[in-house]
C-alpha positions in Angstrom: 14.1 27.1 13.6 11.0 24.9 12.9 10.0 25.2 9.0 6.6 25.6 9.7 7.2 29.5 10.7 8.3 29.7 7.2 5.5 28.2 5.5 1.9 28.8 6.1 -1.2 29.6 4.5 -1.0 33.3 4.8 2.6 33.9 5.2 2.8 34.6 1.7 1.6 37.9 1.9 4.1 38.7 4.8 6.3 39.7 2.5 6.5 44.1 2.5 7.4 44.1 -0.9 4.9 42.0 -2.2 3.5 42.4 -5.7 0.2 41.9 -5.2 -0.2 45.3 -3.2 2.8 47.3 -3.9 1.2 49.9 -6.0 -0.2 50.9 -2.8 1.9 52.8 0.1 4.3 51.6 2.5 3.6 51.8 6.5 6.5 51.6 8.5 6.0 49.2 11.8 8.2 48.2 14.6 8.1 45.4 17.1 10.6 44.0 19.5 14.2 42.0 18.5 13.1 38.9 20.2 11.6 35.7 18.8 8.1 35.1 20.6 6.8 31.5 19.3 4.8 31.4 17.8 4.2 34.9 17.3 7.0 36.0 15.4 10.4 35.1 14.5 13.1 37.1 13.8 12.6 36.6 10.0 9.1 37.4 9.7 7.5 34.0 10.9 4.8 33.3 13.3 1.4 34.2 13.4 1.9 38.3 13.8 3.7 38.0 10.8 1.3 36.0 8.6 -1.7 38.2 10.1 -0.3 40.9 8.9 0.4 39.9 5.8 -3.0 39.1 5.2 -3.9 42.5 6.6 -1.9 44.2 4.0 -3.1 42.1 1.2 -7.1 43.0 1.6 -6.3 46.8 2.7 -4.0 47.3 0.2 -0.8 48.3 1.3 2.8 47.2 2.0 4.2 46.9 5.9 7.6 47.5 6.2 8.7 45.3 9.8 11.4 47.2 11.7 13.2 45.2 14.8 14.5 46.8 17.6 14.7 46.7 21.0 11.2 47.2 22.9 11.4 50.4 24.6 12.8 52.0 21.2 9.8 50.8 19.3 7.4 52.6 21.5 9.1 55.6 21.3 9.7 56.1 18.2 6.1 55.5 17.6 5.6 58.5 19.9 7.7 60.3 18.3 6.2 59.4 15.0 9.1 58.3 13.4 7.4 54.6 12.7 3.5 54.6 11.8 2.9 52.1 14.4 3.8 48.8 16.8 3.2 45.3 17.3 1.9 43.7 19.6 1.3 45.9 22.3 -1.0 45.0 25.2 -2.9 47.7 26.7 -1.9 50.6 29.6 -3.8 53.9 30.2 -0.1 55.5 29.9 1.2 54.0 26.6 -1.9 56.0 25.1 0.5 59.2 25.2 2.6 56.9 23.0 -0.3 55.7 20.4 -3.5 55.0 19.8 -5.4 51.6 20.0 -8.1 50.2 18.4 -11.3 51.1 19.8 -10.1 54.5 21.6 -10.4 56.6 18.8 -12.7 59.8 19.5 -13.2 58.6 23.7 -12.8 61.3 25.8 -9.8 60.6 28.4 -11.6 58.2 31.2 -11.4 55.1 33.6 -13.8 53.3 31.4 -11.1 54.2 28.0 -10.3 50.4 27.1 -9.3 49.1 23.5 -11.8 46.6 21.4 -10.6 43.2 22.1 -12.4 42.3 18.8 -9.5 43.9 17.1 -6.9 42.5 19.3 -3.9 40.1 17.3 -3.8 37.6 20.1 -4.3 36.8 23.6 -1.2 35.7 25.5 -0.1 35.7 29.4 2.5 36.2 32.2 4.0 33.2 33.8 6.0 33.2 37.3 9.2 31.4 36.9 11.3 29.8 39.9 13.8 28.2 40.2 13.0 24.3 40.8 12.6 23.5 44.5 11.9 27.3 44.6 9.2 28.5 47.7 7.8 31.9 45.6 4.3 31.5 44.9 1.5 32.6 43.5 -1.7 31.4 43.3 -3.7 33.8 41.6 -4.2 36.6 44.7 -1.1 36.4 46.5 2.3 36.3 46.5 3.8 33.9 49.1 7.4 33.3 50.3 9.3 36.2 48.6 12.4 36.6 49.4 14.2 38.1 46.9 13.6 40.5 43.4 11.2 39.2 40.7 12.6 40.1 37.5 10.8 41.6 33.9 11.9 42.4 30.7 12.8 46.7 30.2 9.5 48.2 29.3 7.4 45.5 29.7 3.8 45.9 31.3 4.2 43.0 33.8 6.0 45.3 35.7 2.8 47.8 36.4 1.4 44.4 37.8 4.1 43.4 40.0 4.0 47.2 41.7 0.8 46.6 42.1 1.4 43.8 44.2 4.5 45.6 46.7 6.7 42.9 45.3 10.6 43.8 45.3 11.3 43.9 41.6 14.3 43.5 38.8 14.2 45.7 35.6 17.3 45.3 34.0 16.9 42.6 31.6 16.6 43.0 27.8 16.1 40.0 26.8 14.5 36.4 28.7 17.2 34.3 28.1 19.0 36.9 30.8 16.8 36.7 33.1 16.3 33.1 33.4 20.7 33.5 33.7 20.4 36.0 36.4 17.6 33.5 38.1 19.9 30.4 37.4 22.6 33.1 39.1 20.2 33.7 42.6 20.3 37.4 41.5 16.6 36.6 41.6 13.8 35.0 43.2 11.5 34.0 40.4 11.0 35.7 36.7 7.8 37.2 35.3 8.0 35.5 31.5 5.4 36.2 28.4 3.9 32.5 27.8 5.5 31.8 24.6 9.2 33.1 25.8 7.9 30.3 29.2 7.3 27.7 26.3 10.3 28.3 24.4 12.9 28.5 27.3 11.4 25.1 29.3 12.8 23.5 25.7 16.2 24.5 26.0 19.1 23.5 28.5 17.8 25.5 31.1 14.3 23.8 31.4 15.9 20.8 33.8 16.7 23.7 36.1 13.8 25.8 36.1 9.2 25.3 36.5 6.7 27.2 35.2 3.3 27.8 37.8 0.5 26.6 36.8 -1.5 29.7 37.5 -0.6 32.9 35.1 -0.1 36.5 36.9 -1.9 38.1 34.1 -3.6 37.3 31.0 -4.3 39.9 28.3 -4.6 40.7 24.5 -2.4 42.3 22.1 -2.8 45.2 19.6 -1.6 46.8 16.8 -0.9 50.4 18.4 -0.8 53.3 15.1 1.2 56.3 16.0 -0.9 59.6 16.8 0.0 61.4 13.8 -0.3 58.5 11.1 -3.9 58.2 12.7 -4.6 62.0 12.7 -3.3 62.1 9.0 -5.1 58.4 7.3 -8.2 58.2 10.1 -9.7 55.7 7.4 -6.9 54.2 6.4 -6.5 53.3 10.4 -10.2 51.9 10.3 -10.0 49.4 7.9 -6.6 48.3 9.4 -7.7 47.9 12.2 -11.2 45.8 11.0 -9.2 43.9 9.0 -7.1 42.7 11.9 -10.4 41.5 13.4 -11.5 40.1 10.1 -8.3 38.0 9.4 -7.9 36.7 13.1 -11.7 35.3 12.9 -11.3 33.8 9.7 -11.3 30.2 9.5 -8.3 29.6 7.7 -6.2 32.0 10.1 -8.0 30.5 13.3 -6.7 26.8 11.6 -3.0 28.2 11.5 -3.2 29.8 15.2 -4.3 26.0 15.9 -1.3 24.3 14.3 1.3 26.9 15.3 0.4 26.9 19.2 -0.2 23.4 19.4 3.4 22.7 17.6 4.6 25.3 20.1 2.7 23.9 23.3 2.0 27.9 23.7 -1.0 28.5 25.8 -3.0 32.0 24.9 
C-alpha cells in the first residue's frame, strides 16, 4: 500500500480516538469494505478519511469508522443503528434510508437534490471490456451488446444501466470479481467506480482488460446522517455538514486531493 495514504497533512486527525476532541461525543459511521484510491483504504487512508478527520477536529467530535459490506451500511443507517455513511452519491430512493446535505426541511419533490457544495468528492462510472471487446458507449448509446453488464450489489450504476434496457449482472461484491467473471465471458463489459478502473488497470489483469474513454455517469458523493441522529442533533448535523464543505475547499485539503489523485492517476 503506497505510504502516502498514511501520511498527509490532515490524516492526523483521522484518528477516532484522537485527543484533541475526545472530550466531545462519538458518532458512529459506516462505509464499504473495499479500498477506493484514493478515497479510502482499508486502514483509514485516503482522502475520505483525512477529510474527516479534519471535520471532526473543527466540529468537535470523534468518528468512529465501521467497514462492512455496502448494502449493510445503508441499512443499518436506516435502521439507525450507525449515525450515518460515507460516501454515498445521490438517489431519490436512498432518502428513505438517510438524509443528505441540502434536503433537510424540502418537501418530497422532483426538484429534491442534495448541495453539491457539501459533497466529499466527485468521482464516475467507467465501462469496462474486455480488450478487442465490440460494447460501446459513447456517451448516449449503447452499441454492440451482447451479453450482461455487470455492477457491484447495491450500487447506483445499476439505476443507470435500467435506464438504458441493458441486460445486467448484480451479483458481485466486490470489483476484483467482476473483472474475474468478465475475464470468465460471464459478462460483456463491467460498470466500475473510477478509482476501482484506476486501481485494477495496475494489477495483472490490466493487459487483459481497457477502460472507455467516455464515463456512463459522473456524480458527487455525500456524507448521508441517519434520520433519527438528524432528528435528534439538527445542529450538530449543520455544522457537519458545513464543515465538510469548509475542509474540501480549503487550500491545504484541495493540495492533498492534488497529490493523492495525481499519484493515483484517478480522474474525478
Amino acid at each position: 500500500m503506497p505510504r502516502f495514504f498514511r501520511y498527509g497533512l490532515i490524516a492526523c486527525c483521522v484518528a477516532a480516538g484522537a485527543p484533541s476532541f475526545a472530550a466531545g461525543p462519538t458518532v458512529p459511521l459506516c462505509f464499504e469494505r473495499q479500498e477506493v484510491l484514493p478515497w479510502r483504504t482499508l486502514d483509514g487512508g485516503g482522502l475520505n478519511f483525512e477529510l474527516l478527520g479534519e471535520v471532526a477536529r473543527r466540529v468537535g467530535i470523534a468518528f468512529d469508522y465501521q467497514s462492512m459490506p455496502w448494502k449493510r451500511c445503508l441499512a443499518q443507517v436506516k435502521a439507525n443503528q450507525v449515525s450515518g455513511a460515507f460516501a454515498v452519491s445521490f438517489s431519490r430512493e436512498r432518502e428513505a434510508l438517510g438524509v443528505y446535505p441540502g434536503t433537510l426541511g424540502h418537501t418530497r419533490g422532483a426538484e429534491d437534490r442534495a448541495d453539491p457544495d457539501k459533497r466529499m468528492h466527485v468521482d464516475r462510472y467507467v465501462l469496462v471490456r474486455r480488450k478487442g471487446g465490440r460494447v460501446d458507449w459513447d456517451g448516449k448509446h449503447f452499441a454492440n451488446v451482447d451479453g450482461r453488464i455487470g455492477f457491484q450489489l447495491g450500487y447506483s450504476v445499476g439505476d443507470f444501466l435500467r435506464a438504458q434496457n441493458v441486460p445486467v449482472d448484480e451479483g458481485s461484491q466486490q470489483a476484483d470479481e467482476l473483472l474475474q467473471k468478465l475475464l470468465a465471458g460471464r459478462l460483456v463489459a463491467a460498470a466500475l467506480g473510477g478509482g476501482d478502473a484506476v486501481r485494477l488497470t495496475h494489477t495483472p489483469y490490466g493487459k487483459d482488460i481497457e477502460v472507455l474513454p467516455v464515463p456512463l455517469v459522473e456524480k458527487p458523493y455525500y456524507l448521508i446522517l441517519s434520520h433519527a441522529f438528524v432528528a435528534q442533533h439538527p445542529d450538530l448535523a449543520a455544522r457537519i455538514w458545513n464543515a465538510v464543505e469548509a475542509v474540501r475547499t480549503s487550500p491545504a485539503y484541495r493540495r492533498r486531493e492534488r497529490e493523492l489523485a495525481g499519484q493515483q492517476g484517478a480522474v474525478h
